[in-house]
C-alpha positions as CSV (number, residue, x, y, z in Angstrom):
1,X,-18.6,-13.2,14.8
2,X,-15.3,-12.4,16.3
3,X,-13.8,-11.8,12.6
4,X,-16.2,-9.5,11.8
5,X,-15.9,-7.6,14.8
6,X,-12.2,-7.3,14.3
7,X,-12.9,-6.6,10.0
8,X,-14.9,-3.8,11.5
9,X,-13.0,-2.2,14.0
10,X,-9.8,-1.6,11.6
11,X,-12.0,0.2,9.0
12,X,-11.9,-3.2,7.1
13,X,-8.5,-3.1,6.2
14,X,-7.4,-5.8,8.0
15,X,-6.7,-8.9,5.9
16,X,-6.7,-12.9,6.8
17,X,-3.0,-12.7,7.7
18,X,-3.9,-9.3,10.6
19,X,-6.7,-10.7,11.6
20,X,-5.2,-13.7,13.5
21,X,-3.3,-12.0,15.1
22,X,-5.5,-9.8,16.7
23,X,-7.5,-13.3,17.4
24,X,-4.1,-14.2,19.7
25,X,-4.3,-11.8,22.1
26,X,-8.1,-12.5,22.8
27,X,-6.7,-16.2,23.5
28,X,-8.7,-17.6,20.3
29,X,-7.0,-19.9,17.6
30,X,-7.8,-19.6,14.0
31,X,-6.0,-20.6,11.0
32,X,-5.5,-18.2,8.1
33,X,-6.6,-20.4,5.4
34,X,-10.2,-20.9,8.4
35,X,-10.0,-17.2,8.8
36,X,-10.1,-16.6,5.1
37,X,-13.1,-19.2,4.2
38,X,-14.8,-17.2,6.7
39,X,-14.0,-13.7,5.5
40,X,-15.1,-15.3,1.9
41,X,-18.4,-16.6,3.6
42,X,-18.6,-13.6,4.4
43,X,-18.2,-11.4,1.6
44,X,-15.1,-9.5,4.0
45,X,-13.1,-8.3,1.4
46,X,-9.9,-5.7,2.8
47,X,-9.7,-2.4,1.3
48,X,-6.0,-1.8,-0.8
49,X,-3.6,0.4,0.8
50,X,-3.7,3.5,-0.8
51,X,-0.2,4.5,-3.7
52,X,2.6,6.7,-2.2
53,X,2.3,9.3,-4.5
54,X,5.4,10.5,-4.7
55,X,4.8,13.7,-7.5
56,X,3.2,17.0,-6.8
57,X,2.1,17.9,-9.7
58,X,-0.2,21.0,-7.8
59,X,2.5,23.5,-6.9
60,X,3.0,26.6,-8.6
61,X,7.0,26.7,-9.0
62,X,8.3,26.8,-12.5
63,X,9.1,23.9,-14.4
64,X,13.5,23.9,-15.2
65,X,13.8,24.3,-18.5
66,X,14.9,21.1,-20.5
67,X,18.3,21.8,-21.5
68,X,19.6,18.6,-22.2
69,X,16.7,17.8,-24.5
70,X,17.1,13.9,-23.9
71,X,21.2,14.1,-25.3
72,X,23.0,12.7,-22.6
73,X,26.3,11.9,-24.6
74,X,29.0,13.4,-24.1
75,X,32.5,14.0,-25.9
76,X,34.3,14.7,-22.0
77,X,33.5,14.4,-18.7
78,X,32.0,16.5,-16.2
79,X,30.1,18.2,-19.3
80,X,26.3,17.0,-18.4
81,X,25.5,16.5,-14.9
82,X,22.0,14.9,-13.9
C-alpha cells in the first residue's frame, strides 16, 4: 500500500530504484528487486522522462542561406569556417 501511495504522489514517475528511497525516510525497508515485483503486481508502470528538445523549429527568423553547400574542402586555411 505504501508503494502505491508513493507511485501516486510523484505523478507516477517514480521508478523501483526512487521509490525505496522515499521508503527510507518513512523508516520502512524494501528491496528494489521486492519493490519491483510489487510495482509489477501491480501493474505500476513509471511514465518516461520527457526528450530535451533541443531545436525550435517554430520561430520566425530566416533560415542562413547554405553557402557551403555540403563542400567543406579546402585548398588553404582559414577559407571555410563552421
Amino acid at each position: 500500500m505504501k508503494i502505491n501511495n508513493i507511485f501516486k504522489n510523484s505523478k507516477r514517475s517514480y521508478g523501483a530504484i526512487r521509490i525505496p528511497k522515499e521508503l527510507d525516510d518513512e523508516q520502512s525497508h524494501g528491496s528494489i528487486k521486492t519493490i519491483s515485483d510489487s510495482m509489477c503486481k501491480q501493474n505500476l508502470v513509471a511514465k518516461d522522462a520527457r526528450k530535451f528538445k533541443t531545436t525550435d523549429s517554430d520561430h520566425a527568423l530566416p533560415i542562413a542561406d547554405n553557402l557551403l553547400d555540403r563542400d567543406f574542402s579546402v585548398g588553404a586555411p582559414n577559407q571555410k569556417w563552421v
